[in-house]
C-alpha positions in Angstrom: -4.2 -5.1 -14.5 -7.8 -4.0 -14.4 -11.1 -4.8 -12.5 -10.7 -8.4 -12.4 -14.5 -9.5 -12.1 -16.1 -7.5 -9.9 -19.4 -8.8 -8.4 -22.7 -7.9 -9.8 -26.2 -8.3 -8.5 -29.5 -8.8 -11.0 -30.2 -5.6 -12.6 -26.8 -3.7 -12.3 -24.6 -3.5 -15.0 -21.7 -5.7 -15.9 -18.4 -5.3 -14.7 -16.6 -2.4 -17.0 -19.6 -1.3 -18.6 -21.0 2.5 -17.6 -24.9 2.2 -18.2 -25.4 2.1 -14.7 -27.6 5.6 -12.4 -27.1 5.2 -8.8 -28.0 7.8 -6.0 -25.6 7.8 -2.9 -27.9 5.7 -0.6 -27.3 2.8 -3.1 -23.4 3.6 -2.9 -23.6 3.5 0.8 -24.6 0.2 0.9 -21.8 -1.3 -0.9 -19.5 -0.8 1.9 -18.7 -4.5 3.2 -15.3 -6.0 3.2 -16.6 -8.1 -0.3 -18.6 -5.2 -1.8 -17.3 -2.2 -2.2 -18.2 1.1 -4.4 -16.9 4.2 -4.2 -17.5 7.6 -6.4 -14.7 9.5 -8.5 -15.8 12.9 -9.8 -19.4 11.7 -9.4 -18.6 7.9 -11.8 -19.3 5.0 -9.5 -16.6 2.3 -9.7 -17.1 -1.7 -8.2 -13.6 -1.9 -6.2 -14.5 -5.4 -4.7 -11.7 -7.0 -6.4 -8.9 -4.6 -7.3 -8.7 -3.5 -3.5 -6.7 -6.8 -3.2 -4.6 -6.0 -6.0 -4.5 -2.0 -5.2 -0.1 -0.5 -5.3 -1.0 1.4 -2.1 -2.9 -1.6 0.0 -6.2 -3.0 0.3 -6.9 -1.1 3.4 -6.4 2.6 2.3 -8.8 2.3 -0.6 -11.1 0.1 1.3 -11.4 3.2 3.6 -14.0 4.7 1.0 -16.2 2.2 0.2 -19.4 4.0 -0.1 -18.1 6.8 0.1 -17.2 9.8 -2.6 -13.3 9.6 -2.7 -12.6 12.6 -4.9 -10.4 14.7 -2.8 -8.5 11.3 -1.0 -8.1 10.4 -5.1 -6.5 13.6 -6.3 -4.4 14.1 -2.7 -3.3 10.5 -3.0 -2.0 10.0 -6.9 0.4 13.0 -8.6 0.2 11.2 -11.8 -3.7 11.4 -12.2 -3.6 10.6 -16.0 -1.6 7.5 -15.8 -4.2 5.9 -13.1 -7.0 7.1 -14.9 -6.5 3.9 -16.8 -6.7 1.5 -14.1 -10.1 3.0 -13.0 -11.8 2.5 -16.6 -12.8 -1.4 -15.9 -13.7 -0.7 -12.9 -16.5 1.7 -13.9 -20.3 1.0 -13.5 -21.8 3.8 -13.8 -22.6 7.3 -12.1 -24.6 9.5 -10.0 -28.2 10.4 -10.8 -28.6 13.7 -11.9 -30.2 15.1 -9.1 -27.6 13.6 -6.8 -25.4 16.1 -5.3 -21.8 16.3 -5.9 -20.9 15.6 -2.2 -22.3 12.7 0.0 -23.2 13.3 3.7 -21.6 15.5 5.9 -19.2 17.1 3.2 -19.3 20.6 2.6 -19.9 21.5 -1.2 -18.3 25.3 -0.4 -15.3 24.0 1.6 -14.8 21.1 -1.3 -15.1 23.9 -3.9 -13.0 27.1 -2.2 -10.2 24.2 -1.7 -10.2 22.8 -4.8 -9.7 26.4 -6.0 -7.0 26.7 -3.4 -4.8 24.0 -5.0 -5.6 24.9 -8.6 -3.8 28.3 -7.5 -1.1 26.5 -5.7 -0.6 24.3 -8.7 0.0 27.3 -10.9 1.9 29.3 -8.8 4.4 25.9 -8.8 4.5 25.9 -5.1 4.3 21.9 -5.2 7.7 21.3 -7.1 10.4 20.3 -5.3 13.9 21.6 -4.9 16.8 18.8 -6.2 19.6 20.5 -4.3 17.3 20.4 -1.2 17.0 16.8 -0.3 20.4 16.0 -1.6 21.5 18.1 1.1 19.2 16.0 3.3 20.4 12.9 2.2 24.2 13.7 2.2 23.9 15.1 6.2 22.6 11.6 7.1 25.3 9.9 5.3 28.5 12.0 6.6 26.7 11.8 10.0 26.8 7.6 9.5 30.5 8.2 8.4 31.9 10.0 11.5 29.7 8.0 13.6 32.2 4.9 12.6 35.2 6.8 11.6 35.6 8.3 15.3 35.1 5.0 16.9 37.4 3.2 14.4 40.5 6.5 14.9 39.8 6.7 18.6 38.5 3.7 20.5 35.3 2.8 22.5 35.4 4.6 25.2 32.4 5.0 27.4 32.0 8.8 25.7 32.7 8.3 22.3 30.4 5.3 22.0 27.7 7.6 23.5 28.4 10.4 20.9 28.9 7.9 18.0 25.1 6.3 19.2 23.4 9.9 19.2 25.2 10.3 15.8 23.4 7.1 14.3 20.7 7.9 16.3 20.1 11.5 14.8 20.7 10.2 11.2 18.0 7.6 11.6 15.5 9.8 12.6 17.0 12.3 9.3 16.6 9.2 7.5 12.9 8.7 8.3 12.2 12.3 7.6 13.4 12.0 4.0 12.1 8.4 2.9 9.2 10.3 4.7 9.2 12.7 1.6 9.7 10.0 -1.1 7.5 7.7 0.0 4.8 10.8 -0.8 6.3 10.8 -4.4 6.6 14.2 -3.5 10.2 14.8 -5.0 10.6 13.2 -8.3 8.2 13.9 -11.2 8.3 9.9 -11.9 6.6 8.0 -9.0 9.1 5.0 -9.9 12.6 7.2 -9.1 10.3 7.8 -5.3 9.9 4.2 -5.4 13.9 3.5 -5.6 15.4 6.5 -3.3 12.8 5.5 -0.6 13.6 1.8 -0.6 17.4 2.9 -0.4 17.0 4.9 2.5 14.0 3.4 4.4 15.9 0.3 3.9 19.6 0.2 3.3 20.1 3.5 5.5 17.5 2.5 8.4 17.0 -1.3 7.9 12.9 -1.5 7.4 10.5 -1.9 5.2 9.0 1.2 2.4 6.1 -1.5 1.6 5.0 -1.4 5.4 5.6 1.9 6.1 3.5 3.2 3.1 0.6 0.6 3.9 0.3 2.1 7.0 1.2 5.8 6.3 -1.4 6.1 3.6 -4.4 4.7 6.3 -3.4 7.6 8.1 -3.3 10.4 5.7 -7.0 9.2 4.3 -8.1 8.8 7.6 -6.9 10.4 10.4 -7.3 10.2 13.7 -10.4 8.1 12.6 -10.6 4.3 15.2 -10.1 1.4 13.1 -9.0 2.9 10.3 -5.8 5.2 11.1 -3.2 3.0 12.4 -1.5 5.8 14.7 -4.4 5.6 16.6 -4.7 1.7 17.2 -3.0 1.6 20.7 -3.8 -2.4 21.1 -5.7 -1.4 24.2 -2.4 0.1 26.2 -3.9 3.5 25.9 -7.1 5.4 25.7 -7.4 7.9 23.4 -9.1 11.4 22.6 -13.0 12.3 24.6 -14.7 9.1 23.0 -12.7 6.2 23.6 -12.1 6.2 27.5 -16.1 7.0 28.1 -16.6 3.5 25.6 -13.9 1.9 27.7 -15.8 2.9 30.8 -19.1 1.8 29.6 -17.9 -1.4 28.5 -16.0 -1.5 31.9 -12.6 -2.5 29.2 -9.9 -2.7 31.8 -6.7 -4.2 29.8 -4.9 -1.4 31.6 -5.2 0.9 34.6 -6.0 3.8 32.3 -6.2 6.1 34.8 -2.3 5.9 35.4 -1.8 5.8 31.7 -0.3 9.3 31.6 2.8 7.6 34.1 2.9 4.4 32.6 3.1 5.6 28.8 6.9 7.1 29.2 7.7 3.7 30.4 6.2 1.7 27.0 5.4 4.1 24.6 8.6 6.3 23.3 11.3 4.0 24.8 9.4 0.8 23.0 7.7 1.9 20.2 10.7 1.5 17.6 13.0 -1.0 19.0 10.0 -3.4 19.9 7.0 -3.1 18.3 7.8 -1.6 14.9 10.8 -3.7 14.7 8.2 -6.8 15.1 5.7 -5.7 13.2 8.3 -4.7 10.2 9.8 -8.8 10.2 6.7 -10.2 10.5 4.9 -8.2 7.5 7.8 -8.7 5.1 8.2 -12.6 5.8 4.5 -13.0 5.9 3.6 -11.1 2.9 6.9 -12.7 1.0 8.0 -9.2 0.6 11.6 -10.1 -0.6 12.8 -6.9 -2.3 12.2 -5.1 0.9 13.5 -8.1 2.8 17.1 -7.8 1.3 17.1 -4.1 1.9 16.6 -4.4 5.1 19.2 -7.0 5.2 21.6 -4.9 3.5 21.2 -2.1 6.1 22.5 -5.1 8.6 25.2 -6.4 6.8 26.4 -3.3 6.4 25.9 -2.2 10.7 27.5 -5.8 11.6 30.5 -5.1 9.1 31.3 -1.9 10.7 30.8 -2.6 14.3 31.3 -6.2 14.8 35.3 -5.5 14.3 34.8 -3.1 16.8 32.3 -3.8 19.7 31.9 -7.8 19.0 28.6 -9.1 18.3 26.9 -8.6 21.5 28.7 -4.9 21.7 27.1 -4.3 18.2 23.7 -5.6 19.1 23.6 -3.3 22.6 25.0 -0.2 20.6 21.8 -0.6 17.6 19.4 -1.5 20.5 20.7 2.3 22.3 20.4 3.9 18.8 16.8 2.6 18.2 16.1 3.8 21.9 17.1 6.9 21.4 15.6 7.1 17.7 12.3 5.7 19.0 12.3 8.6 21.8 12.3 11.4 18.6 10.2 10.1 16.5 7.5 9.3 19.2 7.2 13.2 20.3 7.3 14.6 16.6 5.3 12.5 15.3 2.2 12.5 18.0 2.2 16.1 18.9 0.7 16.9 15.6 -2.3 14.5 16.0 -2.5 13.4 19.5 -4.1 17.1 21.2 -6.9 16.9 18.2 -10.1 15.7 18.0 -9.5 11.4 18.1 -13.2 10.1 17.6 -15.0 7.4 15.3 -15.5 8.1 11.3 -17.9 11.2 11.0 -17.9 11.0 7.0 -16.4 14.5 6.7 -15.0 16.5 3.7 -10.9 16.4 3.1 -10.0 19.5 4.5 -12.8 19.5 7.7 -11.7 16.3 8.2 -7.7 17.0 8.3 -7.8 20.5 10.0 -9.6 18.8 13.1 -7.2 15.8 13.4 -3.6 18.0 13.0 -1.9 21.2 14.5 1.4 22.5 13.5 4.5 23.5 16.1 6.4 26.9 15.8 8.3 27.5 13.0 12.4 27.5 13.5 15.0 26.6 11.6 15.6 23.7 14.3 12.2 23.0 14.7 12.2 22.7 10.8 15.3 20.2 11.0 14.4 18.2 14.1 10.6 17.1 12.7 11.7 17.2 9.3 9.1 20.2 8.3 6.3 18.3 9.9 5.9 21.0 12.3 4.0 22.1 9.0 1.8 19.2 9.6 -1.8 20.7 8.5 -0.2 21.9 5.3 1.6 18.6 5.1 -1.6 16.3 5.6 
């Protein structure tokens, strides 16, 4: 792995070597889809080429080009010392003396007072997880899976048992995504690659998707949230308008793919009832067949192998199909309200080139603290400490 012959113009430095002194205007320019620079703890590295080639997508890192990515850097990898490695070919050079730390907007006193902030949270251990915790978790969503099938299979189909065994499934899919939630952050295990397995297990035996998709498109958000074109849970394909920005440039540009004006009636009718069942379940196939993702492919497959063993016996195949269509509905319905009431009231605008924690404060809120509050969004009612 490495660099893999980054471009070079006359007069910069090769690829790999560190000779070169750039000030951030000549970093900003290196921002197009074939050149990109970014800035690590003030070292200037060519990405062009590894962003193809980059574990958490192309997209994510292509976010920063031209831009200092400290703070996305250090939020984004727990094992800084073993992808230190992977930057050194990629290094061209660094900041000018008399550059400042910080490019643009970014405030050096907020970079500074948090970068304190988790140094002391660090120390204090407050980032180590708790084993017992998420096996818990992950032994909850498997006994609710269990009695799902086991009271169909002792007591029969009925019209009532089939709607308590579909919320059952329903609430340990949405369990589900909470946790492959937390590995897929590498926030559990010390080892990134024991993340790696647990959240291809769940995400995809226990739920049927895809851990390669999901963290493609989770990671956009995280580095930029809230942000058009580059946070992906604000790409509504033109069905809605969001945030103060968007519907006054829809307006101007007289964009009428919708009748936006109703979208507050129209959005219970194709947003939370669609949204899993449809749309991801689409965009999930599609990515893993397209991309020849086959590792995630078969454990996906194995999460409906295993459904169709189960219920088939029971319901038939067209029984089976209706009942996992119901449980997506109702799983769709969940994750939809959790998952946009922490972003969806904030500031939704173009990118403004802010520092980490300006930039994350004004795009979340968090939801009262309960125990079922806690359970129900899977602790992302914590969402600015989450983000």
């Amino acid at each position: 792995m490495g660099g893999g012959g980054q471009l070079t113009e006359p007069g910069e430095p090769a690829s790999g070597r560190d000779g070169g002194v750039y000030t951030w205007e000549e970093v900003q320019s290196h921002c197009s889809r074939n050149d990109q620079w970014l800035v690590i703890d003030r070292k200037v590295y060519n990405i062009t080429q590894w962003a193809k080639r980059h574990p958490g997508g192309r997209r994510v890192i292509s976010h920063y080009a031209g831009e200092d990515a400290t703070e996305a850097f250090t939020a984004f990898h727990p094992e800084l010392k073993f992808v230190q490695k992977f930057l050194k070919p990629l290094l061209i050079g660094e900041l000018a003396a008399t550059e400042p730390n910080q490019d643009r907007n970014k405030n050096a006193a907020i970079i500074q007072d948090f970068n304190t902030l988790r140094a002391q949270i660090e120390k204090k251990g407050l980032f180590r997880a708790d084993p017992l915790f998420f096996c818990l978790h992950l032994g909850h969503i498997l006994l609710l899976e269990a009695l799902a099938w086991l009271i169909i299979w002792l007591w029969g189909t009925s019209w009532v048992l089939t709607f308590l065994c579909s919320v059952m499934l329903a609430t340990a899919q949405s369990q589900a995504g909470w946790l492959q939630h937390d590995f897929g952050h590498l926030s559990v295990f010390k080892k990134s690659s024991w993340n790696h397995i647990l959240q291809k297990f769940i995400v995809g035996h226990l739920k049927g998707a895809s851990a390669n998709w999901w963290n493609h498109r989770h990671f956009q958000h995280h580095a930029k949230p809230n942000i058009f074109s580059k946070d992906p849970d604000v790409n509504m394909l033109h069905v809605f308008v969001l945030g103060d920005t968007q519907p006054v440039e829809y307006g101007i540009k007289k964009i009428k793919y919708l009748p936006y004006h109703h979208q507050h009636q129209y959005f219970f009718l194709v947003g939370p009832p669609l949204l899993i069942p449809v749309y991801f379940h689409i965009q999930i196939m599609h990515t893993m067949i397209s991309r020849r993702d086959w590792v995630d492919l078969a454990w996906s497959m194995s999460y409906y192998l295993r459904y169709f063993s189960c219920y088939v016996p029971l319901y038939g195949l067209f029984g089976s199909l209706v009942l996992i269509s119901f449980v997506r509905f109702l799983e769709s319905h969940w994750f939809v309200w959790v998952t946009q009431m922490n972003h969806l009231p904030m500031d939704i605008d173009h990118e403004k080139h802010q520092d980490w924690l300006t930039m994350q404060l004004q795009a979340t809120c968090n939801i009262d603290q309960s125990l079922f509050n806690d359970w129900f969004s899977g602790h992302l009612n914590f969402q600015i400490e989450h983000q």
